[in-house]
Steps between C-alpha positions, in 0.01 A plus 500: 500500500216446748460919424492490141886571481643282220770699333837495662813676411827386508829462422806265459702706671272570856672362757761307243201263348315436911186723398443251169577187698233637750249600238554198329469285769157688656337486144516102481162372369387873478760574195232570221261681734759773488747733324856505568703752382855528587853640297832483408826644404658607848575191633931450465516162374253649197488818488399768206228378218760266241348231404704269699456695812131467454485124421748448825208730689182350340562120606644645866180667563292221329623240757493726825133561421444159447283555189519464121399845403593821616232760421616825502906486415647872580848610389571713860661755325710635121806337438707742324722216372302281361285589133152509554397283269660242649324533811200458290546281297582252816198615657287412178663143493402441891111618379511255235652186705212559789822611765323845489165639429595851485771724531542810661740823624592654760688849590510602117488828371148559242756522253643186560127317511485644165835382350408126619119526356618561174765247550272295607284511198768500274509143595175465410485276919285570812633912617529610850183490687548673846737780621643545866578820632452665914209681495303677759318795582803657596674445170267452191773637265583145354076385407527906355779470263355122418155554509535594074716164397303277725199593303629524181627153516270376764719414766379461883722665769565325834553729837757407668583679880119636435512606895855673450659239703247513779473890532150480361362209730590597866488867682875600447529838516830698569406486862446159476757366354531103375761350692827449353472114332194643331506472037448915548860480618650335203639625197134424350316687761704773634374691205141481608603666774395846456316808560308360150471171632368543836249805344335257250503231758305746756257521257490210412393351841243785491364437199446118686341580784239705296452190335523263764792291380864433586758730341675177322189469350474817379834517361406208331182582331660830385723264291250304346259756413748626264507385121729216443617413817407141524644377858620663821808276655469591863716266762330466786681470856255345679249264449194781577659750195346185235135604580599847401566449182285245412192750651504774234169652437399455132422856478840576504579879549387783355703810259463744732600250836837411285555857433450596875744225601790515230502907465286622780246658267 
């Protein structure tokens, strides 16, 4: 916070509710200085978007994070059970009772963003706000095929794994492999892990030293110089990674660096 970093992403299900108790309990006498946004809808004891689950997962979160209001609520991902204008319809009720000051998605199809917008005003309530998707210069299919229904309904997209689960911010390269508890190696990650990934990443860090900046940096900038992306959620490993993402030069970066970096043009 020192930095300028107020916006933290979470979930009720990271590390079976610890990372809310922990949030909750560092943001004590800080809690309107900042944004917390955190989700549901995975966790087994409320699971899926019904409107019980979500009442269950609301008041769990609510009293982990020791606060009154969440401010960003995110359904984690489509519940193909469960109609969605149930899920928002609940969502509307929690924006109207203070619980929640906005709602959000995560991991849905443009299609699906869509179907709940018009659902959403249907309703005639608050409609979603914020989508979630991975992003990063490795993979910008999902801002591509969103990039037309986030401005037609004016929806901000959030980034998460914006360094491709750490490919981006370190000097992995085939030769120099991350070792073997490292995210690359996880179901997440391993696809990353690529003669794509490691070609934008090259350039990438060579697009940073031209510019005299850390390669996390870069990849983050890249992000947020594009239309509609409105945060970068970067997890940082060690204490030092903070100070490169809350240094970001306010120039951001240009067409042609992006195109050098994403398609080596």
């Amino acid at each position: 916070m020192e930095l300028g970093l107020v916006f933290f992403d979470t979930a009720d299900v990271y590390k079976d509710g610890g990372s809310e108790r922990v949030l909750g309990a560092a943001l004590k006498g800080k809690r309107d200085t900042c944004v917390i946004a955190t989700k549901f809808g995975y966790d087994t004891k409320a699971s899926g978007g019904s409107r019980k689950a979500i009442r269950i997962a609301v008041e769990a979160s609510l009293r982990r994070l020791e606060t009154e209001y969440i401010d960003l609520y995110q359904m984690h991902a489509p519940d193909p059970v469960t109609p969605i204008e149930e899920t928002i319809s609940t969502l509307q009720e929690l924006v109207h009772e203070g619980k929640v000051l906005y709602f959000g998605l995560c991991n849905f199809d443009p299609w699906q963003l869509v179907d709940a917008q018009h659902v959403a005003r249907a309703l005639d309530g608050p409609s979603v706000l914020s989508i979630q998707s991975p992003l990063n210069a490795v993979n910008l299919t999902p801002y591509r095929a969103a990039r037309p229904v986030l401005e037609k309904f004016n929806v901000g997209m959030l980034a998460a794994s914006p360094l491709a689960r750490g490919l981006l911010g370190r000097d992995y390269t085939f030769g120099n492999p991350p070792p073997e508890t490292h995210p690359l190696w996880g179901r997440k990650g391993v696809v990353y892990w690529s003669e794509r990934g490691i070609s934008v990443a090259l350039r990438l860090r060579e697009t940073a030293r031209r510019r005299g900046e850390t390669a996390a940096s870069v990849a983050l900038q890249l992000l947020l110089s594009l239309p509609g992306i409105i945060s970068v959620l970067a997890r940082p490993r060690v204490p030092d990674d903070l100070r490169d993402y809350s240094d970001l030069s306010d120039l951001g970066l240009t067409r042609s660096e992006i195109n050098y970096i994403v398609y080596g043009t």
